[in-house]
C-alpha positions in Angstrom: 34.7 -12.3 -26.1 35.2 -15.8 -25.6 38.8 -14.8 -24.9 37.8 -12.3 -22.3 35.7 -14.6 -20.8 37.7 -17.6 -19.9 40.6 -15.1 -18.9 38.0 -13.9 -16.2 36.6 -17.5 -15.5 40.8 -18.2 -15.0 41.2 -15.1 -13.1 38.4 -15.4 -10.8 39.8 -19.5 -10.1 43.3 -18.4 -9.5 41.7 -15.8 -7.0 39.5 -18.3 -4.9 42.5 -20.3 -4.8 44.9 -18.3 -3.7 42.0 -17.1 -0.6 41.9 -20.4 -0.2 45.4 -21.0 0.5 45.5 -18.1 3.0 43.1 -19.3 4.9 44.4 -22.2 5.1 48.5 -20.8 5.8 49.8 -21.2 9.3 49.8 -17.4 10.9 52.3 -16.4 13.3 50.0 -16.3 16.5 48.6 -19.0 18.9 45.1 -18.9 20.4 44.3 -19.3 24.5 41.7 -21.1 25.1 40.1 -22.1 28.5 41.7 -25.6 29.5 40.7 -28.2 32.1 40.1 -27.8 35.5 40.9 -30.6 38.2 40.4 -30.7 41.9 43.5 -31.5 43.5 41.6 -32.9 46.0 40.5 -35.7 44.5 41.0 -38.0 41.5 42.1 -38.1 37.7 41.5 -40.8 35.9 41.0 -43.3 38.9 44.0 -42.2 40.6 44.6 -39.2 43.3 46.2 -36.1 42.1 47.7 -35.7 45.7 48.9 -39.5 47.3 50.5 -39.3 51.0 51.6 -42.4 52.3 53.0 -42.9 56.1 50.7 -40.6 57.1 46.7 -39.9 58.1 44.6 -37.7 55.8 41.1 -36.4 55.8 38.2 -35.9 53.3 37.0 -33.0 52.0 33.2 -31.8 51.3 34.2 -29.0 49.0 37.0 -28.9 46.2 40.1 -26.9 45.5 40.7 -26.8 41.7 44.4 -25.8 39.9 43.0 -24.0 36.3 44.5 -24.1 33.3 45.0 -22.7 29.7 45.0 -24.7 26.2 47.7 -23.7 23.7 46.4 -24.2 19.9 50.1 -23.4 18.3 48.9 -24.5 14.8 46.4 -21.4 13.8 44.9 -21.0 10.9 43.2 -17.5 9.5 39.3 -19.0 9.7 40.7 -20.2 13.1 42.5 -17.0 14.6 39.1 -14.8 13.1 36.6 -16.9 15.1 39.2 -17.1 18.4 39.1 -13.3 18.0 35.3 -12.7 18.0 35.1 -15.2 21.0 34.7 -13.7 24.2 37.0 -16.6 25.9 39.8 -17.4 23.5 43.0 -14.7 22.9 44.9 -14.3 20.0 48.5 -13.8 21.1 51.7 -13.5 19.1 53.5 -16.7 19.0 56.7 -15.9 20.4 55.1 -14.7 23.7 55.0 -18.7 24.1 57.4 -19.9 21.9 60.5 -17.8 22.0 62.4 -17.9 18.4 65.2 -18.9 20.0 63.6 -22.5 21.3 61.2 -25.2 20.1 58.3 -26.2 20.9 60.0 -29.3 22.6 62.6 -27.4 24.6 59.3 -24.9 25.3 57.5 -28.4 26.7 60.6 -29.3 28.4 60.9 -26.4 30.4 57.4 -26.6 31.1 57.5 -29.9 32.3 60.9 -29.0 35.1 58.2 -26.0 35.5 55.6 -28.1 36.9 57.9 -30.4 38.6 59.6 -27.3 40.6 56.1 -25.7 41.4 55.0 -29.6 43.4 58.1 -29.6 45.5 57.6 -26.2 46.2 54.3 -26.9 47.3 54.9 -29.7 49.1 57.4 -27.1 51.7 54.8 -25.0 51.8 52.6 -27.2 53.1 54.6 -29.1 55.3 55.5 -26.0 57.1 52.2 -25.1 57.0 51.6 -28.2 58.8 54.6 -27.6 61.8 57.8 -29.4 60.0 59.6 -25.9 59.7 63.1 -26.0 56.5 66.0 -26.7 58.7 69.1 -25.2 56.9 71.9 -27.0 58.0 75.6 -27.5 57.2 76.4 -30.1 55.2 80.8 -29.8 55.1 82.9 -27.9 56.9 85.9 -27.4 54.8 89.3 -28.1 56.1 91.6 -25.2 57.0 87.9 -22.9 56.8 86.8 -20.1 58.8 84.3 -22.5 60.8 86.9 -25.8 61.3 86.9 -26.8 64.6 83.8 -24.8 65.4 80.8 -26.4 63.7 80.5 -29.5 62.4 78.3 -31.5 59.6 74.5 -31.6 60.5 74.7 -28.6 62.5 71.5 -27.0 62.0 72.1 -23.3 61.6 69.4 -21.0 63.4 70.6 -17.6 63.5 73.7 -15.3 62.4 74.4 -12.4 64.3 70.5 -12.3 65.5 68.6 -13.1 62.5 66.7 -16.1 62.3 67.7 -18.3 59.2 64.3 -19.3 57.0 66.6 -20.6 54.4 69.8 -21.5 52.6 70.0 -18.0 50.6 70.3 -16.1 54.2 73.4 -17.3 55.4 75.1 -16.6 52.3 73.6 -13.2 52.5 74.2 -12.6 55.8 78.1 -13.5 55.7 78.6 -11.6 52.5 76.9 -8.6 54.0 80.3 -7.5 56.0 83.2 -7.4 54.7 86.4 -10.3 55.3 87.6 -10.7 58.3 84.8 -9.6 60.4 83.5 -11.9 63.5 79.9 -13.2 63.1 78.0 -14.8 65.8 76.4 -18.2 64.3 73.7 -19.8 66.8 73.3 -23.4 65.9 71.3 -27.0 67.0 73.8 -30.0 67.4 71.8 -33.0 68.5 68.8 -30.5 70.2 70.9 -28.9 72.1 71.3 -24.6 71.2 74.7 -23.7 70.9 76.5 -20.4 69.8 79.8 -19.6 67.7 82.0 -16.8 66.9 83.0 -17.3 63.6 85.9 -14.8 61.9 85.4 -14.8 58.0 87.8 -15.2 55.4 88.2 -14.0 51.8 87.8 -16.7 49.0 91.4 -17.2 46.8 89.6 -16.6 44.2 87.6 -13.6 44.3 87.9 -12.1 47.8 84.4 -12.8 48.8 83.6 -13.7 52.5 83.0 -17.3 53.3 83.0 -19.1 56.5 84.4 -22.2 55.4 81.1 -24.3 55.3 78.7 -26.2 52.9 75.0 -25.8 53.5 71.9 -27.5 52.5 68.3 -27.1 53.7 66.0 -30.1 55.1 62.9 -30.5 55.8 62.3 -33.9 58.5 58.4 -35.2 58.6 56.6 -38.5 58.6 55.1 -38.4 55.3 55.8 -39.0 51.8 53.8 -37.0 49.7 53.5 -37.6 45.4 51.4 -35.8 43.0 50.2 -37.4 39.9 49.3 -35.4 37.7 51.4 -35.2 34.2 49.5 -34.1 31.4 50.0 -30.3 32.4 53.0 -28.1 32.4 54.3 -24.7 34.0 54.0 -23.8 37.7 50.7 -21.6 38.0 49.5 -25.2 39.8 52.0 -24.3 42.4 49.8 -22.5 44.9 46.6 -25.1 44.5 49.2 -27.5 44.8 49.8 -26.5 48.6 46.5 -26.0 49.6 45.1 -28.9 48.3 48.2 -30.9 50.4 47.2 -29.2 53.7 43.7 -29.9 53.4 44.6 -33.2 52.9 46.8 -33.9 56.0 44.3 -31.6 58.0 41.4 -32.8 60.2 39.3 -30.0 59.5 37.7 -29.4 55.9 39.6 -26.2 54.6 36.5 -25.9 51.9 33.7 -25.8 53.8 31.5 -27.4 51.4 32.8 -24.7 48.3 34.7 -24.8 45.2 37.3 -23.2 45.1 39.3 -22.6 42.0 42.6 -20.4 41.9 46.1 -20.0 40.1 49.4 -18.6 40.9 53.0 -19.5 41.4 54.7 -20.4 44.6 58.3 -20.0 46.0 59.6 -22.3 49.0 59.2 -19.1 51.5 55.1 -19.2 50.4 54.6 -16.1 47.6 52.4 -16.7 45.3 53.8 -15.1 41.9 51.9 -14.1 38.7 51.2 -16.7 35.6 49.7 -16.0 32.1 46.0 -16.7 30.7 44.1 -15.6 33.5 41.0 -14.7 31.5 40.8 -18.0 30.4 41.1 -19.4 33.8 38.5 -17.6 35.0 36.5 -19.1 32.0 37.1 -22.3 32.9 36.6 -22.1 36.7 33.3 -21.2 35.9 32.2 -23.9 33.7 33.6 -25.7 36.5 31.0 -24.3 39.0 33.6 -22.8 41.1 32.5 -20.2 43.8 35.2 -18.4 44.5 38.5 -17.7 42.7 42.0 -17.2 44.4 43.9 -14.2 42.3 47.7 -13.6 42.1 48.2 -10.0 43.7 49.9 -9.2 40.4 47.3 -10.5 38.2 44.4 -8.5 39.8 44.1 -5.7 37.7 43.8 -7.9 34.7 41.6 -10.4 36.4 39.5 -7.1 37.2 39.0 -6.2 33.5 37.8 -10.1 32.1 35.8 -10.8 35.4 33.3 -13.2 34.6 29.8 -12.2 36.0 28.8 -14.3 39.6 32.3 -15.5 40.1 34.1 -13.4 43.0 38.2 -13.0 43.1 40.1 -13.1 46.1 43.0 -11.1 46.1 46.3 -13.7 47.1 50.5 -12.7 47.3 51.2 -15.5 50.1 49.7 -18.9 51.0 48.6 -17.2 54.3 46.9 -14.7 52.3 44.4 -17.5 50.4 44.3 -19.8 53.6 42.4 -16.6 55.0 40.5 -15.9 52.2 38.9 -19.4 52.1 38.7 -18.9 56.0 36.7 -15.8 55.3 34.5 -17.1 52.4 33.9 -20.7 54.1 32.8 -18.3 57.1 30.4 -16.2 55.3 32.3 -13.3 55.4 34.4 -11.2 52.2 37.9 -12.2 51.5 40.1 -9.2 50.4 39.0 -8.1 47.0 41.0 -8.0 44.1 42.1 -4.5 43.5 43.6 -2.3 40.3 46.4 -1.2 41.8 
């Protein structure tokens, strides 16, 4: 008997052990949690988020605030249990945020070219916004090319063969569209004054595809110079709060109204506002941050829809113009466009 017991004394020891040691073992998952909100109108930690120099800007009674997610990658089994009974957190597999093929530091890295890429998108947003339109202009004209003789460096191109150039991306577009050897009409600004081409393509050495002989860069000419401090977040869901927060600065009128105004979502040069992860948990935290209205990636809606968080409405958002007029609305005491399923 006295065998039998300390074999079940040992047993029972080797058993609270080794739960012990599971629930201590790293898992393979990371837990969302809802992260820090900060007004990009105003200050963190004694210094602006958005500084503009060389140029007059305005205050603001109300507050536009970029949300964010916390990343626990170290998860634990006591840990993932309680994230998964809380209403806020999300258990997710960790390679939806750390891909096996990179570490967390080349996973931080790209975050951080992320975020860097979402403020100078932003920032051409909101300085067309503003009236300074992208100029996309030619930076070389290769010798011997299609357009030698015919346009020369700082040429601002404005059209080709009617349609009006936005950006860099259409002119390659555009002269690729037709085969080599056709004659496109390029209408250009040299020194403010219009002028217009006839330009006849032809097909690269290399692999036959059209050029016209030119190198071409975009620009964007303005008074002001415009810096964003703010470094301890990565990723570019701050890109669309980025822009707005920039034109209310450099705008007389108060874009707020008064409100708080929390929101998320990606933005491209041309204005769209793209999906980003976490959204439940941004919701969360605009909450706790008192916002009053939340700006929702078009994309994002239907899953914004299913963790809506009781007395905070969503504003459905795919461009810049899109949220401008659903804080227009909402500062106005009307409904912005809903956030819908589909």
């Amino acid at each position: 008997m006295r065998r039998r017991g300390v074999t079940v004394i040992l047993g029972a020891l080797i058993t609270a052990l080794l739960a012990a040691g599971v629930m201590v073992a790293p898992m393979p998952y990371v837990v969302l949690k809802p992260g820090p909100t900060v007004d990009t109108l105003g200050s963190d930690n004694g210094t602006e988020v958005i500084q503009v120099t060389k140029g007059e800007t305005s205050e603001s009674a109300g507050q536009l605030r970029l949300t964010t997610v916390n990343v626990q990658s170290q998860v634990e089994l006591v840990q993932a249990i309680r994230s998964w009974l809380s209403d806020s957190d999300a258990v997710v597999p960790r390679e939806l945020i750390y891909p096996p093929d990179q570490s967390e530091k080349q996973v931080q890295e790209q975050n951080a070219q992320e975020w860097k890429q979402s403020q100078s998108s932003a920032e051409t947003v909101a300085l067309r916004e503003l009236g300074y339109p992208v100029l996309t202009y030619v930076a070389k004209v290769t010798p011997g090319g299609a357009a030698d003789g015919v346009l020369r460096a700082d040429d601002v191109i404005t059209a080709v063969d009617g349609t009006p150039i936005t950006n860099r991306a259409q002119v390659i577009e555009l002269v690729r569209a037709k085969p080599a050897g056709s004659t496109l009409t390029v209408a250009y600004d040299r020194g403010g004054q219009p002028g217009t081409a006839r330009i006849t393509s032809k097909a690269d050495e290399a692999d036959g595809t059209p050029r016209i002989g030119v190198e071409i860069d975009t620009k964007q000419p303005n008074p002001y110079e415009i810096e964003i401090d703010l470094d301890k977040i990565g990723g570019p869901s701050a890109g669309l709060m980025f822009a707005l927060g920039i034109i209310d600065k450099m705008r007389a009128e108060d874009l707020t109204g008064g409100k708080v105004i929390a929101g998320t979502g990606t933005i491209t040069d041309n204005g769209d506002v793209g999906p980003i992860g976490g959204i439940p948990q941004k919701l969360v935290g605009a909450k706790k941050a008192s916002a009053e209205l939340f700006l929702v990636p078009k994309e994002n809606c239907a899953e914004a829809l299913r963790n809506a968080v009781p007395g905070l409405p969503m504003a459905e958002v795919a461009t810049v113009d899109d949220a401008l007029a659903a804080i227009q609305a909402f500062t106005s005491g009307n409904d912005p466009k809903p956030c819908s399923a589909s």
